[in-house]
Structures are given as structure tokens and as C-alpha cells.
PyMOL Python script that loads the backbone (N, CA, C, O; Angstrom):
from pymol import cmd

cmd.read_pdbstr("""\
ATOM      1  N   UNK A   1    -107.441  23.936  19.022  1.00  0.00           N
ATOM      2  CA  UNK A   1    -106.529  22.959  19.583  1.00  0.00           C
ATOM      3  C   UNK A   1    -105.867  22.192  18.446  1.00  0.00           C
ATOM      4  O   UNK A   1    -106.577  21.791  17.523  1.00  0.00           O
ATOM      5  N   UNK A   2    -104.600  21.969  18.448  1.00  0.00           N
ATOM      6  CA  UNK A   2    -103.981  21.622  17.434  1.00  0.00           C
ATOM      7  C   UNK A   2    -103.754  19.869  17.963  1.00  0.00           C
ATOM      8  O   UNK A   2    -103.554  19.267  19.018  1.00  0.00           O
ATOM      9  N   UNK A   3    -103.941  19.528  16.412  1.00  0.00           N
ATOM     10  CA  UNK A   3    -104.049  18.050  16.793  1.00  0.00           C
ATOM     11  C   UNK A   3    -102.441  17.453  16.970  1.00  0.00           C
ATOM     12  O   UNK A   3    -101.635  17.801  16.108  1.00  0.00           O
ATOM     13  N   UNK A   4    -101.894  16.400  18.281  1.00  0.00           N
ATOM     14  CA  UNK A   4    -100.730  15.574  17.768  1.00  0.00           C
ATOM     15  C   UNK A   4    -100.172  15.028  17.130  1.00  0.00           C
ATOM     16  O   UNK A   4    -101.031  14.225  16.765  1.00  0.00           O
ATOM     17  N   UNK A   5     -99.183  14.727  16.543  1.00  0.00           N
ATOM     18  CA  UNK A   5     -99.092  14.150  15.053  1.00  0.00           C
ATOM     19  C   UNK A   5     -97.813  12.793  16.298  1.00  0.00           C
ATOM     20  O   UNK A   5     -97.133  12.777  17.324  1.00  0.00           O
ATOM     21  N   UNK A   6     -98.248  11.991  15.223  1.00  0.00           N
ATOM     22  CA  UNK A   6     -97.553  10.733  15.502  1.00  0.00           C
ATOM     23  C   UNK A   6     -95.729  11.048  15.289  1.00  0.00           C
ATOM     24  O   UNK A   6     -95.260  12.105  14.868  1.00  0.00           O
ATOM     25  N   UNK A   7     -94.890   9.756  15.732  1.00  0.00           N
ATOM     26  CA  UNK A   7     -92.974  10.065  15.497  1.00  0.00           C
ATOM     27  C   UNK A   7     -93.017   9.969  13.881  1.00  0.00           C
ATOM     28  O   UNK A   7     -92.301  10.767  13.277  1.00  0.00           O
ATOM     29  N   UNK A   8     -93.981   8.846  12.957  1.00  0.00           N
ATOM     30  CA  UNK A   8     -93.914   8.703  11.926  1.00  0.00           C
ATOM     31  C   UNK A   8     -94.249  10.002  11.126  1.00  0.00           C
ATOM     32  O   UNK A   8     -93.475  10.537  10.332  1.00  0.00           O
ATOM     33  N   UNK A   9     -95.235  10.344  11.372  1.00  0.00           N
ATOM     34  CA  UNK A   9     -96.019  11.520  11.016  1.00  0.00           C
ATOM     35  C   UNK A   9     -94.842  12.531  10.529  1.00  0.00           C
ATOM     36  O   UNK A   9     -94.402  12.764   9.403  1.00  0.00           O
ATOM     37  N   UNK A  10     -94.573  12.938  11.551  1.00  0.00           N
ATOM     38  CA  UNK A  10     -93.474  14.419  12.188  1.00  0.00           C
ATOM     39  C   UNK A  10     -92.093  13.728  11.173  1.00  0.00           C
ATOM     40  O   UNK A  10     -91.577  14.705  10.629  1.00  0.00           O
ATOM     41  N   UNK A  11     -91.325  12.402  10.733  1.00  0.00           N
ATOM     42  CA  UNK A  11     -90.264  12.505  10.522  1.00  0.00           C
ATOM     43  C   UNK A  11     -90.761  12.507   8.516  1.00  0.00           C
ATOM     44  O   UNK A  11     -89.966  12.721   7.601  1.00  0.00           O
ATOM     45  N   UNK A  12     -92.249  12.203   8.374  1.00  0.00           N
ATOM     46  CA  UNK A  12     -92.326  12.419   7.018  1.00  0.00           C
ATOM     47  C   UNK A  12     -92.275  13.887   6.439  1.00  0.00           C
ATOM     48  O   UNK A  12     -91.937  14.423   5.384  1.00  0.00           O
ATOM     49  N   UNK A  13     -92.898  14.352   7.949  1.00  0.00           N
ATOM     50  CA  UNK A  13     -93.139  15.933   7.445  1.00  0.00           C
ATOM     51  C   UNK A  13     -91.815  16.806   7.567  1.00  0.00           C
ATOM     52  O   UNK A  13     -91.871  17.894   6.994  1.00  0.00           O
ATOM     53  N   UNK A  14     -90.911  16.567   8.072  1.00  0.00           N
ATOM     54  CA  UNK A  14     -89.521  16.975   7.900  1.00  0.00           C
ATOM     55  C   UNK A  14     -88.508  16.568   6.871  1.00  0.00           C
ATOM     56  O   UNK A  14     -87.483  17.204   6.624  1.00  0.00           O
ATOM     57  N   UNK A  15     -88.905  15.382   6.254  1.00  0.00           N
ATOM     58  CA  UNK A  15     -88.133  14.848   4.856  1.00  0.00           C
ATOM     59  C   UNK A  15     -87.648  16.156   3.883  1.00  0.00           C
ATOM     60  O   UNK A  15     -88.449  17.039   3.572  1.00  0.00           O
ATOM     61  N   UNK A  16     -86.660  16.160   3.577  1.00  0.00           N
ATOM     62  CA  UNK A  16     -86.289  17.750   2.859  1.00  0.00           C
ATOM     63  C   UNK A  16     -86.229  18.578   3.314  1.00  0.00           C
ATOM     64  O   UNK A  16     -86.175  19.565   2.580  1.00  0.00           O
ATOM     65  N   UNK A  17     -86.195  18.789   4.656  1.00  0.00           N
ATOM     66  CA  UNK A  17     -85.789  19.741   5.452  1.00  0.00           C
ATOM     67  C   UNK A  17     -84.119  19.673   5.962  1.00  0.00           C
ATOM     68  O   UNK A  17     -83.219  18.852   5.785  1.00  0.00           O
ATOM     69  N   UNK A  18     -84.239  21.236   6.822  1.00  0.00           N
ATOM     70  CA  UNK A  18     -82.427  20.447   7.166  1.00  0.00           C
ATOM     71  C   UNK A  18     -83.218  20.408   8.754  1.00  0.00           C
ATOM     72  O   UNK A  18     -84.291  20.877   9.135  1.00  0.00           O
ATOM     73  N   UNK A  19     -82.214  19.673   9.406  1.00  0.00           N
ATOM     74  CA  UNK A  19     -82.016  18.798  10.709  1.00  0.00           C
ATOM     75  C   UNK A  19     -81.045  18.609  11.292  1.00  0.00           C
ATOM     76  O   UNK A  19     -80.031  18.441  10.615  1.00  0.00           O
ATOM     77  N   UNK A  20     -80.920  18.549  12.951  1.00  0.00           N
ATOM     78  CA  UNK A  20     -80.167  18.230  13.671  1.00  0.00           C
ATOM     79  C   UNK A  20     -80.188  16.516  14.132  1.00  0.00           C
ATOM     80  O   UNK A  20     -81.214  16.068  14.644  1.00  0.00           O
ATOM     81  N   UNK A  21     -79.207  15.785  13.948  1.00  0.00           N
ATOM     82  CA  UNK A  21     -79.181  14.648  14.550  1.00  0.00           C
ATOM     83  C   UNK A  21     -77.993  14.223  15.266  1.00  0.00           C
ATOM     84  O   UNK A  21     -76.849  14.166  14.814  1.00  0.00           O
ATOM     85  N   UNK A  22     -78.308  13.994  16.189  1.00  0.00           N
ATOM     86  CA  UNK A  22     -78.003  13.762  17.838  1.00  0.00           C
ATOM     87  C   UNK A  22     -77.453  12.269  17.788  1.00  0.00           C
ATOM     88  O   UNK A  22     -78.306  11.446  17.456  1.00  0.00           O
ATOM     89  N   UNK A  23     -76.211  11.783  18.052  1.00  0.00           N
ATOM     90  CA  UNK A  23     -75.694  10.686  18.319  1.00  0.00           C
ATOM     91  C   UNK A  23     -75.801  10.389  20.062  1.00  0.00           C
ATOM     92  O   UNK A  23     -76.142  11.195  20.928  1.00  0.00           O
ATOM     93  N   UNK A  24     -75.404   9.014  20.220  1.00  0.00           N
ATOM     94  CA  UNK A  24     -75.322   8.792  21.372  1.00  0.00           C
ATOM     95  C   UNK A  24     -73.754   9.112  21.802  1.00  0.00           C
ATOM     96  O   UNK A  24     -73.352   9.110  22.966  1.00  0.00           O
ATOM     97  N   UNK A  25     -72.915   9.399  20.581  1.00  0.00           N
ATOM     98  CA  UNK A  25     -71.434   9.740  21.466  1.00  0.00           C
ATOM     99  C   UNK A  25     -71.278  11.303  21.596  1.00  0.00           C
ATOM    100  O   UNK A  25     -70.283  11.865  22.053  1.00  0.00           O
ATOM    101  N   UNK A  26     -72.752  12.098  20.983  1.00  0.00           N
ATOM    102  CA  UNK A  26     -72.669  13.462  21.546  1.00  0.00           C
ATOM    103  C   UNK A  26     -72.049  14.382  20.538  1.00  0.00           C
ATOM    104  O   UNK A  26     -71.690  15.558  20.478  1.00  0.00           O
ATOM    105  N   UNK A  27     -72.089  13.119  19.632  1.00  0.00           N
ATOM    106  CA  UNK A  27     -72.037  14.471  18.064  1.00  0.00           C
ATOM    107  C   UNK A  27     -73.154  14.454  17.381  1.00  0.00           C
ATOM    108  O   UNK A  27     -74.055  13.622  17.267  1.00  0.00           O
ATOM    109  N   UNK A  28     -72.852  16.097  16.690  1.00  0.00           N
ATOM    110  CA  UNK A  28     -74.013  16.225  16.232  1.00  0.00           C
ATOM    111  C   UNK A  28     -73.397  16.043  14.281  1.00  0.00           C
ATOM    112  O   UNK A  28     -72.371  16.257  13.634  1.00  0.00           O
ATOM    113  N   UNK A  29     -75.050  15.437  14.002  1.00  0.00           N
ATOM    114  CA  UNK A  29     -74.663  15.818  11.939  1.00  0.00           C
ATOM    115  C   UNK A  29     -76.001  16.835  12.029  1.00  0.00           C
ATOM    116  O   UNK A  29     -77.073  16.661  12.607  1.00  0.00           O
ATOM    117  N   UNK A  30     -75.492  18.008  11.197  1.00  0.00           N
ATOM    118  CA  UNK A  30     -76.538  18.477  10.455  1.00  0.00           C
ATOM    119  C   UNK A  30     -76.589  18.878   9.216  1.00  0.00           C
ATOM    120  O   UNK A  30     -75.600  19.554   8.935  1.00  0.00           O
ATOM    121  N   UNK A  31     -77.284  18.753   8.406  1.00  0.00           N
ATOM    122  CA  UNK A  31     -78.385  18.560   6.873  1.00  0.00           C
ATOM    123  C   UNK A  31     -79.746  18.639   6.870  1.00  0.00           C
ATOM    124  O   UNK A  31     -80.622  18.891   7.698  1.00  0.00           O
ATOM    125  N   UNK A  32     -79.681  18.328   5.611  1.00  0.00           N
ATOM    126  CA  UNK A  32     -81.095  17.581   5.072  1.00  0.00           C
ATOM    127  C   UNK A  32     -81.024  16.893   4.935  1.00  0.00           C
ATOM    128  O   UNK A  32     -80.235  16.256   4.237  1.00  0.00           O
ATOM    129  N   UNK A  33     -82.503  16.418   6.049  1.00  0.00           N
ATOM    130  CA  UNK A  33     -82.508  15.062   5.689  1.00  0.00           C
ATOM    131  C   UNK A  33     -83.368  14.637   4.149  1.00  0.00           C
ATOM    132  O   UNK A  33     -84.470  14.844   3.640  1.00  0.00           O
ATOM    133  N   UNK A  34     -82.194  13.980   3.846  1.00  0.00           N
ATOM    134  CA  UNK A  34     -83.234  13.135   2.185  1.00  0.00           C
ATOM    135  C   UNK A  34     -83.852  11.682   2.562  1.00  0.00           C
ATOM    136  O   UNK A  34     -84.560  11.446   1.583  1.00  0.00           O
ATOM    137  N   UNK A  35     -83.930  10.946   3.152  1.00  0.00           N
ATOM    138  CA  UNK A  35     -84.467   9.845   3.665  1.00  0.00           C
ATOM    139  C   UNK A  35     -83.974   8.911   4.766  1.00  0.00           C
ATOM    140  O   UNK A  35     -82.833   8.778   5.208  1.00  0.00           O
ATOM    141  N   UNK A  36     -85.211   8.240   5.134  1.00  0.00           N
ATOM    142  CA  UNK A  36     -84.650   7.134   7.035  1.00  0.00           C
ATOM    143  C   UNK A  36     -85.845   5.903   6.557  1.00  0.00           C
ATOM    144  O   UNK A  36     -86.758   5.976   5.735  1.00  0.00           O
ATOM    145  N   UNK A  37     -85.531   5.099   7.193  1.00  0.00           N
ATOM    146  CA  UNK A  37     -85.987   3.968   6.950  1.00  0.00           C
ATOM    147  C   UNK A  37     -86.625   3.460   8.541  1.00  0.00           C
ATOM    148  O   UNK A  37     -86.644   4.246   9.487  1.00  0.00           O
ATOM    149  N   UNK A  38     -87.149   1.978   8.651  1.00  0.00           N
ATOM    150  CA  UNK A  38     -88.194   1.419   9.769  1.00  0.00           C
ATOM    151  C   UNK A  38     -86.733   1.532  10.921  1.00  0.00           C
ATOM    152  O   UNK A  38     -86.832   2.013  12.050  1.00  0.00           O
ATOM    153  N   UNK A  39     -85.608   1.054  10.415  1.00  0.00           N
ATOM    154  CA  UNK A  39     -84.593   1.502  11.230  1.00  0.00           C
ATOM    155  C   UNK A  39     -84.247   2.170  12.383  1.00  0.00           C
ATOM    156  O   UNK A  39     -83.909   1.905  13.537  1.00  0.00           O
ATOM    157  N   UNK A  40     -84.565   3.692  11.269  1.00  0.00           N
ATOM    158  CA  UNK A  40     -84.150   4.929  11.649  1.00  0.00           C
ATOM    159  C   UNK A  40     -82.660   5.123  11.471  1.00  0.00           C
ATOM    160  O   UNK A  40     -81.968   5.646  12.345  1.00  0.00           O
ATOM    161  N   UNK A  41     -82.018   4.536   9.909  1.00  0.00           N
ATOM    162  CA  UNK A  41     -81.018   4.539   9.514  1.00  0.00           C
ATOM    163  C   UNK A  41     -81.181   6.093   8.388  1.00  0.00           C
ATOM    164  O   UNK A  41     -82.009   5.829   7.517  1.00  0.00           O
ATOM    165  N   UNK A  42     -80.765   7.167   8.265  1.00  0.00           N
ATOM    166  CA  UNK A  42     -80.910   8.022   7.732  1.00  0.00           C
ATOM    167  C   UNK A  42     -80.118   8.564   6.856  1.00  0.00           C
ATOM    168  O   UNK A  42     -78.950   8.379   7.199  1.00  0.00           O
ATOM    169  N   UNK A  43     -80.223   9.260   5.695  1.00  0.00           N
ATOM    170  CA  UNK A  43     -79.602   9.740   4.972  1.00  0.00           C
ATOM    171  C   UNK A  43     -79.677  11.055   4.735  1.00  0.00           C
ATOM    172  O   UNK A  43     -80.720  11.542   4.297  1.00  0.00           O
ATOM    173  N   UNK A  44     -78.359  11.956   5.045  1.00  0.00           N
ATOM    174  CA  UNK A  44     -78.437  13.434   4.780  1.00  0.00           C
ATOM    175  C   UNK A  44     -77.579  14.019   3.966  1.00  0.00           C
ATOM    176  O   UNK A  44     -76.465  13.519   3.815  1.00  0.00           O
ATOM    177  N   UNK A  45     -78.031  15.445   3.150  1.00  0.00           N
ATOM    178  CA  UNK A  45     -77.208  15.795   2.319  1.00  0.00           C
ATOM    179  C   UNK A  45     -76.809  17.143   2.996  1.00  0.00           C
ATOM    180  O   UNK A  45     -77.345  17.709   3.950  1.00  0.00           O
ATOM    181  N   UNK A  46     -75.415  17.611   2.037  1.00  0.00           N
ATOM    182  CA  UNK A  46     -74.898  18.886   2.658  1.00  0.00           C
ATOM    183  C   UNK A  46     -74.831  18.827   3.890  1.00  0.00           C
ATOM    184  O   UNK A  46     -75.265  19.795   4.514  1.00  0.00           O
ATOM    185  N   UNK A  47     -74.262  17.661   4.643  1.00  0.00           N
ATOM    186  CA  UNK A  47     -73.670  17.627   6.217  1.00  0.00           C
ATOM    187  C   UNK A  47     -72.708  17.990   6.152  1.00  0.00           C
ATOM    188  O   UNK A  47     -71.836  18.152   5.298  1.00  0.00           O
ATOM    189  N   UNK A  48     -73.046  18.318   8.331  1.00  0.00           N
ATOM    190  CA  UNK A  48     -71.925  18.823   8.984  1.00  0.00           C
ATOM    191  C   UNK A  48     -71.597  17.970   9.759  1.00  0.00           C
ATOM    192  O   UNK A  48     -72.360  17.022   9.947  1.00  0.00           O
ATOM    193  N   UNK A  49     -70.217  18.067  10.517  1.00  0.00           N
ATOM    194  CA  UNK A  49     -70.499  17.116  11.889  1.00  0.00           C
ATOM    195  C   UNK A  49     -69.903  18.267  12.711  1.00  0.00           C
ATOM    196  O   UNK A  49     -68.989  18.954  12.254  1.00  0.00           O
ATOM    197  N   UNK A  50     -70.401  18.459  13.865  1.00  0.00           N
ATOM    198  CA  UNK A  50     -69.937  19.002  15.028  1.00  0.00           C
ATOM    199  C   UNK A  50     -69.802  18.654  16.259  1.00  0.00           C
ATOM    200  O   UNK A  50     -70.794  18.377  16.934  1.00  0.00           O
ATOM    201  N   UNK A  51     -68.628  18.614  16.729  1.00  0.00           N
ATOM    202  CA  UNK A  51     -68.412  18.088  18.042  1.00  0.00           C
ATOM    203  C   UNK A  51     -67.915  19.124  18.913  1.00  0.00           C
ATOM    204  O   UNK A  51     -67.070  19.964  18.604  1.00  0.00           O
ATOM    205  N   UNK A  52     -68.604  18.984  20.222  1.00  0.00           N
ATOM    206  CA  UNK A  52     -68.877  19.805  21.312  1.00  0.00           C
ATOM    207  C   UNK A  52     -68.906  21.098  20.654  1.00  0.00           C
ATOM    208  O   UNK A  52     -68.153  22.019  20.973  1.00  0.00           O
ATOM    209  N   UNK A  53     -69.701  21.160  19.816  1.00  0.00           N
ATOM    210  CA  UNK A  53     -69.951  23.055  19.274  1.00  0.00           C
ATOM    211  C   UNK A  53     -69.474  23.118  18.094  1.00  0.00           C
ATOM    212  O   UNK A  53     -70.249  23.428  17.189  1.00  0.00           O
ATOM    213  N   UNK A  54     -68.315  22.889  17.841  1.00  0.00           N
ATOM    214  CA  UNK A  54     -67.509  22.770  16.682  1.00  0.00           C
ATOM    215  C   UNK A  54     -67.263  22.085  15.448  1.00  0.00           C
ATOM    216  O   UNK A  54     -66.877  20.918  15.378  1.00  0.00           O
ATOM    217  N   UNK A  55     -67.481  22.788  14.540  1.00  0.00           N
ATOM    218  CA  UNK A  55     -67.940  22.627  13.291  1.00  0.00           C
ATOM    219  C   UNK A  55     -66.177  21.815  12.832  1.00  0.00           C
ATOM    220  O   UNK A  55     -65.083  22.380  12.857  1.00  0.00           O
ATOM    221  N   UNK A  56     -66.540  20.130  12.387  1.00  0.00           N
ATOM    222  CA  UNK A  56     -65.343  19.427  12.518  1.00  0.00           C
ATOM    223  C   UNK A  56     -64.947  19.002  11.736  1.00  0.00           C
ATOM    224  O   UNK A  56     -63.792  18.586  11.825  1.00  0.00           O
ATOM    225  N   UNK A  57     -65.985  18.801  10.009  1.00  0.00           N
ATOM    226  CA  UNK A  57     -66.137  18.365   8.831  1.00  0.00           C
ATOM    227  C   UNK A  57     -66.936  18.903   7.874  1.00  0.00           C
ATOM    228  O   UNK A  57     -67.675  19.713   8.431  1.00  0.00           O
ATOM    229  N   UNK A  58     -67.174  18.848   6.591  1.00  0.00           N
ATOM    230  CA  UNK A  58     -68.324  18.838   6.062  1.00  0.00           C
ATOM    231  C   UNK A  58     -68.368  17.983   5.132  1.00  0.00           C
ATOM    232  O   UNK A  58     -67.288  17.842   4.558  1.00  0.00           O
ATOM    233  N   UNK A  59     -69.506  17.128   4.627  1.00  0.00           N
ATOM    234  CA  UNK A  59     -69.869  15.652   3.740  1.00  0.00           C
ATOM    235  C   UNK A  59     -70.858  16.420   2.863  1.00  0.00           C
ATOM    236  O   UNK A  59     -71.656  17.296   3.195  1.00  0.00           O
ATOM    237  N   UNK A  60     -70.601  15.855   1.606  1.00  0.00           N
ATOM    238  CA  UNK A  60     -71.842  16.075   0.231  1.00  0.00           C
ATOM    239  C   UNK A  60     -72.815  15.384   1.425  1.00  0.00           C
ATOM    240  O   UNK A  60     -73.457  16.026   2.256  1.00  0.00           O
ATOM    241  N   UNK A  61     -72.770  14.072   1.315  1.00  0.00           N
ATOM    242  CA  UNK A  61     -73.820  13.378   1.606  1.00  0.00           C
ATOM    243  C   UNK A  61     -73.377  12.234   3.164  1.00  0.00           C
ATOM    244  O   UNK A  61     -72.198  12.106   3.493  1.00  0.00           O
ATOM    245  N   UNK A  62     -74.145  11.755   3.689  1.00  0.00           N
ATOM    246  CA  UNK A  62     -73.813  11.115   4.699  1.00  0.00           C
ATOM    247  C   UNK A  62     -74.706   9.918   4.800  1.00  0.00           C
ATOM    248  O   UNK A  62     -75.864  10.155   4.457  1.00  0.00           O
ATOM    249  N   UNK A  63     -74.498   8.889   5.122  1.00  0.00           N
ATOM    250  CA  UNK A  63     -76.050   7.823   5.760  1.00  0.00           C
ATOM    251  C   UNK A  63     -75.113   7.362   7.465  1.00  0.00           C
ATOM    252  O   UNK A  63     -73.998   6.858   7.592  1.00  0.00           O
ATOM    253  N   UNK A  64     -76.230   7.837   8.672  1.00  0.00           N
ATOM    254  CA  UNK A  64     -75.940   7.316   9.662  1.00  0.00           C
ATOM    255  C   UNK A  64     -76.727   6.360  10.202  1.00  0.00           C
ATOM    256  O   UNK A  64     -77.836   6.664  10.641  1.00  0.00           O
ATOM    257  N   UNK A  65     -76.284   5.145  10.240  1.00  0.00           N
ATOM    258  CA  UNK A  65     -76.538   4.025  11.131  1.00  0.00           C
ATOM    259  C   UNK A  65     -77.713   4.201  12.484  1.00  0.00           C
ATOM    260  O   UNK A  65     -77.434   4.625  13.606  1.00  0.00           O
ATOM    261  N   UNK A  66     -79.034   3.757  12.015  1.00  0.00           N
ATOM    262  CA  UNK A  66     -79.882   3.723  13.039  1.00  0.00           C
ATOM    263  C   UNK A  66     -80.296   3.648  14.321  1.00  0.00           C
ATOM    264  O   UNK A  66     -81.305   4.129  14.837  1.00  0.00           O
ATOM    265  N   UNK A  67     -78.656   2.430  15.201  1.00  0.00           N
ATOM    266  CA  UNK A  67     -78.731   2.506  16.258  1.00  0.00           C
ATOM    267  C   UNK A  67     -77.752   3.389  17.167  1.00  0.00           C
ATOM    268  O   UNK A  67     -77.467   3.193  18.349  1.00  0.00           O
ATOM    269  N   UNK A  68     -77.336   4.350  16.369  1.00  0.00           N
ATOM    270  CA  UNK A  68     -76.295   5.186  17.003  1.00  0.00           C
ATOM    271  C   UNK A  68     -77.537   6.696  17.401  1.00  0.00           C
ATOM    272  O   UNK A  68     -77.136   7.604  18.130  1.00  0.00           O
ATOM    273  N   UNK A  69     -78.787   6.723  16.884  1.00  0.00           N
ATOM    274  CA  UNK A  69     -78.920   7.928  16.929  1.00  0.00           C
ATOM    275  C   UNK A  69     -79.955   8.292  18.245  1.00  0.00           C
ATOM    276  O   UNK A  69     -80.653   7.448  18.807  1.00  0.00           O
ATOM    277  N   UNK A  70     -79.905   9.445  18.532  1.00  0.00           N
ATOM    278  CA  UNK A  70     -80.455   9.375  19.926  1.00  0.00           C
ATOM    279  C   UNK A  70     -81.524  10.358  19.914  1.00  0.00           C
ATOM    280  O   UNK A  70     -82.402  10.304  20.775  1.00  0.00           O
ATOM    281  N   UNK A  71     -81.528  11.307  18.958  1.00  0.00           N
ATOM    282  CA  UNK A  71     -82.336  11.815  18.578  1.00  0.00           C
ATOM    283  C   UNK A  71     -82.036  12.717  17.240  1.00  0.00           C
ATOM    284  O   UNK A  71     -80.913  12.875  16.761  1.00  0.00           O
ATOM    285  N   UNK A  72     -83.618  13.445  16.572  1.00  0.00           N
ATOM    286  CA  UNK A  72     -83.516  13.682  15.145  1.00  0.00           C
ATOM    287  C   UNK A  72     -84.495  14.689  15.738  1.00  0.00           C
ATOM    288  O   UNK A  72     -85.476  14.326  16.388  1.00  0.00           O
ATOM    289  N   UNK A  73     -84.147  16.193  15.451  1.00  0.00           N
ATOM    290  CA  UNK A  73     -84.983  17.365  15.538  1.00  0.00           C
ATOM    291  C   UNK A  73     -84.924  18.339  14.418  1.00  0.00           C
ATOM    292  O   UNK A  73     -83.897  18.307  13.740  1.00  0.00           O
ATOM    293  N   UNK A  74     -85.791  19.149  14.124  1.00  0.00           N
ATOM    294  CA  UNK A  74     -85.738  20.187  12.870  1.00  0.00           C
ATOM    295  C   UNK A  74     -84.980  21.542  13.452  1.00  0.00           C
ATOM    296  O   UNK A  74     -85.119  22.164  14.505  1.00  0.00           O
ATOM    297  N   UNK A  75     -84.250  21.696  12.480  1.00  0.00           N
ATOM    298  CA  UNK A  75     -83.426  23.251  12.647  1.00  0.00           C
ATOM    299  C   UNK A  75     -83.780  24.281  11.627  1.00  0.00           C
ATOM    300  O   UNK A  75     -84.400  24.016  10.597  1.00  0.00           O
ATOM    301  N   UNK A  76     -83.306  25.615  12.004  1.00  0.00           N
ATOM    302  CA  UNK A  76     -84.138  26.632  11.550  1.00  0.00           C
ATOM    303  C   UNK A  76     -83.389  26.634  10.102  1.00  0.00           C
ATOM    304  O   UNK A  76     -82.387  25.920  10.083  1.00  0.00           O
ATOM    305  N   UNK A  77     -83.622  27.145   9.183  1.00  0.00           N
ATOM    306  CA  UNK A  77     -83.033  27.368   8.188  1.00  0.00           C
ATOM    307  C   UNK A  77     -81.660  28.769   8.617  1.00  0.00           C
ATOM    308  O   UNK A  77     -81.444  29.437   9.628  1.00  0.00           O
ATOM    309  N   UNK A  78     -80.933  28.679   7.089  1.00  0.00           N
ATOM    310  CA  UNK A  78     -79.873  29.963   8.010  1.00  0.00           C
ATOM    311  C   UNK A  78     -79.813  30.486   6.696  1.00  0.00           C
ATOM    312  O   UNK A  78     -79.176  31.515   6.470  1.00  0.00           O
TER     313      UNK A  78
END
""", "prot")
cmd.dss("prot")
cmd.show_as("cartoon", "prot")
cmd.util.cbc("prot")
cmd.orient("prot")
């Protein structure tokens, strides 16, 4: 049985990974994430932004604002 890991837990163990993050206006950024704070103000490198599917930008680096985000999940590598 595999043990639960805490939200803190899970967002240390994804640090340097790349990631999907989920706004509340329904765009997405994805990167790596390089660091987030008690916030949940985050900083990613080699972003994208995509809206409704579509790949709309790309940023060296990005920091998004903590209360915009609605969720933060891990994506596969490509």
C-alpha cells in the first residue's frame, strides 16, 4: 500500500519538473516548474501558454500570480 503524500509534499517533489498550470480564466502555462512559494505564486521556465488547445506564446521564463491559479499538475515529458 502506497503511502499519501501531503499538497506540500507532491509540489516539492515536482520542483524541476515540467507541468501543467491551470488558470481560473482557462488558460493553460506549461514548463518547468523552477519554484512557488506559501502563496502558490510560481515560477516557470521554457513556458507555453495555451488557450483553448492552442499553443498562443512561448516565454524563457514566466512567474504567475498565486491567486489566479486553479490548479498545478505534472505532465509527461515529450
Amino acid at each position: 500500500m502506497s503511502r499519501r503524500q501531503t499538497p506540500s509534499e507532491f509540489l516539492n517533489q515536482i520542483r524541476g519538473r515540467p507541468v501543467v498550470v491551470k488558470l481560473n480564466s482557462g488558460v493553460d502555462y506549461r514548463g518547468v516548474l523552477s519554484c512557488l512559494d506559501g502563496y502558490m505564486n510560481i515560477a516557470l521556465e521554457q513556458t507555453e501558454e495555451y488557450v483553448n488547445g492552442q499553443l498562443k506564446n512561448k516565454y524563457g521564463d514566466a512567474f504567475i500570480r498565486g491567486n489566479n491559479v486553479l490548479y498545478i499538475s505534472t505532465q509527461k515529458r515529450r
